[in-house]
C-alpha positions in Angstrom: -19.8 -0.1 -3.1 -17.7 1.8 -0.8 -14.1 3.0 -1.4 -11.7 3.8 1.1 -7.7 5.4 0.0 -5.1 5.0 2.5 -1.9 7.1 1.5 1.5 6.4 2.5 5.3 6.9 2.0 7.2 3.3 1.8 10.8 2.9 1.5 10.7 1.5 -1.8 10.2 -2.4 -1.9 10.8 -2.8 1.8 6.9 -2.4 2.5 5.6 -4.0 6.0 2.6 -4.9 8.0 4.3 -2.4 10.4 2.6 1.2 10.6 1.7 3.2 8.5 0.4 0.5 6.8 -0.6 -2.7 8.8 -3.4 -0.7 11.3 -4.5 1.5 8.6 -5.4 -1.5 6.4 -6.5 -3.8 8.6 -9.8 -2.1 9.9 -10.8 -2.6 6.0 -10.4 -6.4 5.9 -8.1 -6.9 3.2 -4.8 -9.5 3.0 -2.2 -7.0 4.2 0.3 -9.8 3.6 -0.8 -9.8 -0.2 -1.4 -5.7 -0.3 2.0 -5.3 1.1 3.5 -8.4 -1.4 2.2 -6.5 -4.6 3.4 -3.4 -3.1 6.9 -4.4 -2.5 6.9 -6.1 -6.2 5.7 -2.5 -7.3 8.3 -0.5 -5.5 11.2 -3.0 -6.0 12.8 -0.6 -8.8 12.8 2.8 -6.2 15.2 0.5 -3.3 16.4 2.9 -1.0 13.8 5.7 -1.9 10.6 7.1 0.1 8.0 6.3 -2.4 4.0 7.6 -2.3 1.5 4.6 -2.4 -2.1 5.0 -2.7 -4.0 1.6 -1.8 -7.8 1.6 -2.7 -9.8 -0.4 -1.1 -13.2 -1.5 -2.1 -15.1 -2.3 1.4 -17.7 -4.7 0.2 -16.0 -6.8 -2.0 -12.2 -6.1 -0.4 -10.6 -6.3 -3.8 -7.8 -3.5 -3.9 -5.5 -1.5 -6.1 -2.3 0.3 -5.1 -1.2 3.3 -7.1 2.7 4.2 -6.9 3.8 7.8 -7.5 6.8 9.5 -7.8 9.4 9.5 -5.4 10.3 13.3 -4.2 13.4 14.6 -4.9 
């Protein structure tokens, strides 16, 4: 049961297949349309904002969670 974390700062709910996302996600075979979906849902309140995200992906069974944290000031 591997776990891989790729971290990243996404204008908040305007999250895209586009680097830094799209080729870090993809090598782990996960639905980067439905990672970047629940991302954008997660990040809708911090529009206009660079927001940390932190998706964790389990390799084997490729079921993922994404962790938002607080935008910088």
């Amino acid at each position: 049961m591997a776990k891989q974390k790729v971290e990243a700062l996404i204008n908040g709910g305007k999250a895209s297949a586009a680097p830094p996302l799209g080729p870090a996600l993809g090598p782990l075979g996960v639905n980067i349309v439905q990672v970047v979906a629940e991302i954008n849902k997660k990040t809708a309140d911090f529009a206009g904002m660079q927001v940390p995200v932190t998706v964790e992906v389990d390799t084997d069974t490729k079921e993922f969670t994404i962790s938002i944290g607080t935008p910088p000031a």
